[in-house]
N, C-alpha and C positions, 0 to 999 in steps of 0.2 A: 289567559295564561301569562304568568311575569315573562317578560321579555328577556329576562336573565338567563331565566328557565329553561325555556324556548331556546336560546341560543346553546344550551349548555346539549340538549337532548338535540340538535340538529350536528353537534360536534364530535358524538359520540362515537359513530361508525368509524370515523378517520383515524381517532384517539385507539378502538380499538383494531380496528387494521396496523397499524404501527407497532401497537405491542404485539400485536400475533407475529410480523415483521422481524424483529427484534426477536422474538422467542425463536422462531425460526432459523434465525441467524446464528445463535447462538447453537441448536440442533446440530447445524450445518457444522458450524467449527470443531464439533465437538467429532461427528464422523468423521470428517475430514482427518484431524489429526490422527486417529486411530487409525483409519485406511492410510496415510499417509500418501494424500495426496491434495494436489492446491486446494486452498479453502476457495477460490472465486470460482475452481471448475464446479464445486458442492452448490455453490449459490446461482449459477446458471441452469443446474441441472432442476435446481428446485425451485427455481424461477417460471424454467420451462411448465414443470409439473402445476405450479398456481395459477399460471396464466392460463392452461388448459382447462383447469376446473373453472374458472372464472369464466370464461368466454362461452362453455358450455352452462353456465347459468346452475355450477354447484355451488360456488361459492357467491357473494352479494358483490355488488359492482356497482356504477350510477352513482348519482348526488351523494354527496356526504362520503363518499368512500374515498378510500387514498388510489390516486390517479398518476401513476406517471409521465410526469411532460416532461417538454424542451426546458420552462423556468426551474421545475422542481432537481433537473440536474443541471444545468447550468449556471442557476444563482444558489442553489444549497448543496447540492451533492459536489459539485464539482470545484469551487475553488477552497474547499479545507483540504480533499485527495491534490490537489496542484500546491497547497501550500507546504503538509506534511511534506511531500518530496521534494520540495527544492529546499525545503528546512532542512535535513538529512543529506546535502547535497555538498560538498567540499569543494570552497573556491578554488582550493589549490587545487585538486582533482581535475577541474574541471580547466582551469588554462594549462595544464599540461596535456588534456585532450581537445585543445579548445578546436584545433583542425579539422579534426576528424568529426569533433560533435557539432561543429556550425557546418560543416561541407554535408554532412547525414542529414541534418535537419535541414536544410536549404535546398542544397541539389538534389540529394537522395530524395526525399519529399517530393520534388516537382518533377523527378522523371518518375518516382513512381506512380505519379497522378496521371504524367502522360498515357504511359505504358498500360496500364489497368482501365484508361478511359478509351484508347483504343481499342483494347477486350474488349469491354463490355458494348462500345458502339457495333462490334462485329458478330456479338452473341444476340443481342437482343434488334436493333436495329432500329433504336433512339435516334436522337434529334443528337448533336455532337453539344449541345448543353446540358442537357439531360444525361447523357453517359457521362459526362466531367463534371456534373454534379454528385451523380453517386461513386467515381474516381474521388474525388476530393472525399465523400465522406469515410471510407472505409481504409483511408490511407492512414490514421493520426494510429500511436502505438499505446499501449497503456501493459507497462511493465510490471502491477504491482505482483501476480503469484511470483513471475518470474523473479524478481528482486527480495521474494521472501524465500524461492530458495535459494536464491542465491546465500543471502545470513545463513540458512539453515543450514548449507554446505560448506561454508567457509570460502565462498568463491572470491580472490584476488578483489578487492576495494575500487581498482580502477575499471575492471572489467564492470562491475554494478556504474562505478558512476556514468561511461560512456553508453550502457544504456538507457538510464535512466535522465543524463543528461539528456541524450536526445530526444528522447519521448517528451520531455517536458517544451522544449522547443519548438519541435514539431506540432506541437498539440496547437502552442499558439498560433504558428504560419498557417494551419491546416482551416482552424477556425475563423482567421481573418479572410481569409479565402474565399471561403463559405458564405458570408455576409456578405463580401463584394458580388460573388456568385449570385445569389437570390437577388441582391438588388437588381443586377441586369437583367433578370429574368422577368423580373415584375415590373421593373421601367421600361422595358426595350434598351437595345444594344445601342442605337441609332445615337441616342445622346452622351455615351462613354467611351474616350476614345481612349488609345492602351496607356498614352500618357498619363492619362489623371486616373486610370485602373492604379498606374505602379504606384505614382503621386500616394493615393488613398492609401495604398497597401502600406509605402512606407512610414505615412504617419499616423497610421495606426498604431504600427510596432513600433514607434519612436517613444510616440505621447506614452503609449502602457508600459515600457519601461522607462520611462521620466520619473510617472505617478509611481511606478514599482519603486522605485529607487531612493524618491522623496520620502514616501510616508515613512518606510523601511525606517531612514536613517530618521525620522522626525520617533520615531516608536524607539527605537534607539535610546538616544536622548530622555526620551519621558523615562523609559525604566533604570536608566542610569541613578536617577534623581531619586527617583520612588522608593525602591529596595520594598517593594511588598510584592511576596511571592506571587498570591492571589491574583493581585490588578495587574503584574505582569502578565501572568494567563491570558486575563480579559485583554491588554490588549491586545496578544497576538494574535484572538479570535477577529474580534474589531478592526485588524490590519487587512486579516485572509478575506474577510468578508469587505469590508469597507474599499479596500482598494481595485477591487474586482470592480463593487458599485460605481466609483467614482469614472473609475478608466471607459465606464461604458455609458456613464449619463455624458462624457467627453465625447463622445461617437471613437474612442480608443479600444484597443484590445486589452477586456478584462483578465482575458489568460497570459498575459506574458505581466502585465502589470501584478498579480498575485506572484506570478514565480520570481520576480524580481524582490518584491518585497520577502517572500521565504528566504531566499537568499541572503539579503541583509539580515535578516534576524538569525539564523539558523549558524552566520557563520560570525559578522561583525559582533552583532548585538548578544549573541550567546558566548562569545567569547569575551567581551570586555566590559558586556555591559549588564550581565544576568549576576546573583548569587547563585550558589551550588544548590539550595534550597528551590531557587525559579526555575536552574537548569533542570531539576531532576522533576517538578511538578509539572513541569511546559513537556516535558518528553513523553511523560507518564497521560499526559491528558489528552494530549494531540494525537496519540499512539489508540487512546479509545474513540474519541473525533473520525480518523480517519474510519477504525472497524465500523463504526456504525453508515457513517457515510459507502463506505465501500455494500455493506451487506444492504442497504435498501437500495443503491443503485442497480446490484448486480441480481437481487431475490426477486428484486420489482419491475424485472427485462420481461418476462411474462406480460405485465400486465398493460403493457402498452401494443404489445403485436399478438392476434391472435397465430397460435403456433399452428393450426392447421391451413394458413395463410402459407406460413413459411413449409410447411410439406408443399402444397402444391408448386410453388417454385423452389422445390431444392434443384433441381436440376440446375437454376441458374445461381441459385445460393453457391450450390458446389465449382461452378468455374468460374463467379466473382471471386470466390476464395483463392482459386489454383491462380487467376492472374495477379491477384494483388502479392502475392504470396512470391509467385515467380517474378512479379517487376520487383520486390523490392530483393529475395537473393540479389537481380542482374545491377543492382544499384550498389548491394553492399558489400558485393565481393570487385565492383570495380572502386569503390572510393575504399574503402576499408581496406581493401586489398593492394593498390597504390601506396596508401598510408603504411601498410604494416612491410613492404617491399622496402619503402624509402628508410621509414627511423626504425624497424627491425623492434621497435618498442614494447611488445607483445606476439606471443605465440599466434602463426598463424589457424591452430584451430579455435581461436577465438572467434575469429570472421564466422562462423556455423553459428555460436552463440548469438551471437552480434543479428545474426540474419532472423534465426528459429525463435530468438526472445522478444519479436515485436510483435508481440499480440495486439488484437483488437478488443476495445472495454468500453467504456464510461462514454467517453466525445463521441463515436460515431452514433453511437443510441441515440444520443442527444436533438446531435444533428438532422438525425431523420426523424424524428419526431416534431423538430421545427419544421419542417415541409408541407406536412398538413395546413399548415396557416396560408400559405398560399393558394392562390386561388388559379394561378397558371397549371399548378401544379394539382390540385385538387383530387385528380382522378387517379392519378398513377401514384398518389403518394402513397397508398395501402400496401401495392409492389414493393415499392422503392422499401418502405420500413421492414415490410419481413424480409426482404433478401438481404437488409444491414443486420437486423437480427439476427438470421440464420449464420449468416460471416461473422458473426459475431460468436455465436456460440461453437459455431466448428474451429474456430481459432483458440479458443478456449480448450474446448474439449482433446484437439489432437495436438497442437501446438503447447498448451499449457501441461498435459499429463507426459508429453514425451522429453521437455527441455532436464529431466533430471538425468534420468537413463542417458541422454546425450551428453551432458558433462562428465558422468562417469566415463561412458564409450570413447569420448576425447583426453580422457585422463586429463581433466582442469580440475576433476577433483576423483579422489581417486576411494576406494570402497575402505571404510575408518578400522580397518579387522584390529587394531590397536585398542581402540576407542571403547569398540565393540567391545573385548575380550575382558576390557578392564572393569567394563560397566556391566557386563555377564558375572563376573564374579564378585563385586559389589552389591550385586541381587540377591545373590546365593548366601553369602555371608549374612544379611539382614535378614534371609526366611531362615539361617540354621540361629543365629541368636534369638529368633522368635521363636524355632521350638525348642529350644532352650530356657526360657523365660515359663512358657506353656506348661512345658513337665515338671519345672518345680513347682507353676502353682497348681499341678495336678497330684502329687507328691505331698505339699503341704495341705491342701483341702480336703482329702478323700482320706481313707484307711487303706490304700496298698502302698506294701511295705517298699522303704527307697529301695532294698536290694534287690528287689523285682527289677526296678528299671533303670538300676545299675549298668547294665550291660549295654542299654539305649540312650542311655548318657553319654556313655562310654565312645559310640561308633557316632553319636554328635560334636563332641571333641575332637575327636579324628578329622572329621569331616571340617571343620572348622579349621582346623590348622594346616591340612591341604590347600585350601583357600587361601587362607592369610598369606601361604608359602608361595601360592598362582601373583597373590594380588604383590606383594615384595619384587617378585618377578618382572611383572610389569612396570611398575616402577624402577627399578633398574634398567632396563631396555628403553623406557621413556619416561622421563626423569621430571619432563614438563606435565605430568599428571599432577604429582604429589605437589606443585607449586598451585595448581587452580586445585584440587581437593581445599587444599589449606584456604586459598582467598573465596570457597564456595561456605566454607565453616564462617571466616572472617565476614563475612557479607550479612549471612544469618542471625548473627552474634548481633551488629549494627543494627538490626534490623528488629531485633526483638529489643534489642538495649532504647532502640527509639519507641516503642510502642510502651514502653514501660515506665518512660519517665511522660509519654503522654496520660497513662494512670495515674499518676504519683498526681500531675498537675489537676487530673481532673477530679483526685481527692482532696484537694488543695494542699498538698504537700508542699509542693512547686507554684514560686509566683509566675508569671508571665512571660514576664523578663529572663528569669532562671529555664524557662520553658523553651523558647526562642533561642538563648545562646546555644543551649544543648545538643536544639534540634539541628542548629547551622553547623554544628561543629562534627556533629554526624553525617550529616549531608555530604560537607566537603571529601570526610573518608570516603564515602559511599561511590565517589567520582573518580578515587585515585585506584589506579591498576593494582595495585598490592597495599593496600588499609591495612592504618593500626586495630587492632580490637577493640578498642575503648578511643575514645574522645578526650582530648588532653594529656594522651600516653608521656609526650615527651613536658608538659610540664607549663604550665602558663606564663608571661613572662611579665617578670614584679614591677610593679606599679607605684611609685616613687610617692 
């Protein structure tokens, strides 16, 4: 058989697990938004459900098939969701919290690695490495449902960045941890003394944000120069991925080294060194980057832990969960709560968000899946994984479905009855002009006479200028509707006017050149808070 061949048919189960994956994923988003509720609780839920078929030998599994490890979320899954969010991440946001997010991710971090590794030495009655092994793994946060509703509800900018700063921080200290962790376990204690533990720890997070900070500013630079939308793309993939690489062929931390480099590009390099063209393709692509990344990390938690594994230790799933849960409240209501005492900077029911919004996601999975490769560890690793699984998914499940209900209940964000009221009768207006539209062409097509259904026209007009009358209304009591109605027209307007001169060009109407100026010049409205309609409104400026 050709060796081509051969290879092409031994690739094929993986090829098709991945798009079933993907089709899956897309399922999920798609309930999710209609139930309205987080899309990663939909993708654990049906995570759960795949891995159960699979382990019970309904679905195919073994060689050739898509396997979740430690490398496949670590070097793929994990540092484009690390890069997305430090992209999205505001320098200035972030040294106005810088307190409170370096004291959360540093000290918050290690007492609640203390506090949780005590539990669990007391629940199970481990070796006190082995409890601070799985303390350290179920301690890192991963905020994405919470930080999407956060957008979804309009939650305050610094309130998202403070937690989303510190999950990203966190995630590094957590992971570096980890790796010094296992090496002692696999070396013996005997030859690592606390000195050269710290030594190693600190220069790991030195050197990865060194590399972060280098390549950052060296990608900078390149797309300054470039001005091709495209290749600025590729490199920002090439950053996410590459500087992860480099920081760990270093013996450095590949996670703080990515979030460093996000940073740089997300804030330096998208501000002075991107066109409006790169801004909007780099947002647009990284924005599907991360969906996919997120949905095989979170759909594919199944298939690494059998879930009837994690039944038979729920019991210590359920009080891993209540201690990591309760050490980090008693961390975040004493540093957060300090903080919010002294500079009064924030509403004290933030500290609830603050506390309820650190879920567990992506890095603990990770990490317990690295375990298995151990050979100290070899036996208990099967435990160890379903009960970070199970805390995984109960953190998900109660902590992710309940963080909305709680912002409401704390009035951070309060129920839209405005919003509501305006877009209820915006509904209504668009089903009475469709049976409107309906009856004349049931009027014009048929033989019954218009004065029959004269009177049904009649009580549709009515009905129509009732409306008009609700929606005027609202408008006048909130005046900032009719300003986004208008830039919600304006956007569309841009938006079909760009797709239209990409036909013109691609009937050769339009040279390249004419295609490109166009496209930029739309672009940059596309960016501004209140856009002209058209490109060139105020007038080009004459050219000597």
């Amino acid at each position: 058989m050709n060796p081509s061949l051969l290879l092409a048919a031994q690739s094929l189960p993986l090829l098709d697990d991945l798009l079933l994956l993907l089709l899956g994923a897309m399922l999920v988003a798609l309930v999710t938004r209609r139930l309205r509720i987080p899309y990663t609780v939909g993708l654990v839920v049906a995570g759960t459900a795949i891995g159960f078929l699979r382990h019970q030998g309904i679905l195919p599994s073994g060689a050739g098939h898509f396997e979740l490890t430690k490398e496949v979320i670590l070097l793929i899954l994990l540092p484009p969701l690390l890069f997305d969010g430090a992209m999205n991440t505001s320098f200035a946001k972030l040294r106005e919290n810088a307190a409170l997010i370096g004291t959360m991710a540093i000290l918050g971090t290690f007492g609640c690695i203390l506090i949780t590794t005590a539990a669990i030495r007391s629940l199970t009655g481990w070796d006190w490495d082995v409890s601070l092994l799985l303390g350290v793994i179920v301690s890192p946060t991963d905020p994405v449902s919470v930080i999407a509703i956060f957008r979804e509800q309009g939650v305050e900018k610094r309130l998202s960045t403070i937690v989303e700063g510190e999950s990203l921080f966190n995630d590094g200290l957590v992971v570096v941890m980890y790796i010094l962790l296992m090496r002692g376990m696999e070396q013996g204690w005997d030859g690592i003394t606390a000195s050269e533990g710290v030594l190693t720890f600190l220069r790991m997070i030195g050197v990865g944000a060194f590399i972060g900070l280098s390549l950052g500013a060296l990608v900078n630079w390149l797309i300054e120069r470039i001005n091709e939308h495209l290749v600025e793309v590729l490199f920002s993939i090439l950053l996410a991925y590459g500087s992860y690489q480099l920081a760990e062929h270093l013996e450095a931390s590949g996670v703080i080294a990515v979030v460093f480099a996000g940073l740089m590009v997300g804030n330096i390099g998208r501000r002075s060194s991107m066109s409006a063209t790169a801004i909007l393709s780099l947002g647009l692509t990284w924005e599907v980057i991360a969906f996919v990344a997120n949905s095989l990390a979170f759909i594919a938690l199944g298939f690494a832990v059998d879930p009837m594994l994690v039944v038979e230790n729920f019991p210590t799933v359920v009080l891993v969960w209540l201690a990591s849960t309760a050490a980090r409240a008693l961390m975040t209501y004493a540093i957060a709560g300090a903080d919010q005492a002294i500079r009064g900077a924030y509403p004290r029911s933030w500290l609830h968000i603050i506390h309820w919004g650190g879920l567990k996601g992506t890095v603990p999975v990770a990490l317990a899946l690295g375990i298995a490769e151990s050979t100290t560890l070899f036996e208990i690793a099967p435990r160890i994984q379903a009960i970070v699984a199970g805390v995984v998914m109960l953190s998900m499940l109660i902590q992710g479905t309940t963080v909305k209900p709680l912002l409401r209940r704390l009035n951070i964000v309060r129920p839209r009855e405005a919003r509501r009221r305006w877009e209820r009768h915006q509904a209504r207006s668009i089903a009475v002009e469709t049976a409107l539209e309906e009856l004349a062409d049931a009027v014009s097509s048929t033989e019954i006479a218009p004065d029959r259904v004269a009177s049904l026209r009649e009580r549709l007009l009515t009905i129509r200028g009732t409306i008009h009358e609700d929606l005027n209304q609202v408008l006048q009591d909130h005046p900032e509707f009719a300003a986004e109605q208008v830039r919600d027209v304006v956007i569309r307007l841009l938006h079909r006017q760009r797709s239209a001169v990409e036909d013109a060009y691609r009937e050769g109407i339009l040279s390249d050149e004419a295609l490109q100026d166009v496209q930029a010049e739309i672009d940059i409205l596309l960016l501004e808070e209140f856009p002209d309609p058209v490109p060139g409104a105020h007038g080009e400026e004459s050219t000597p």
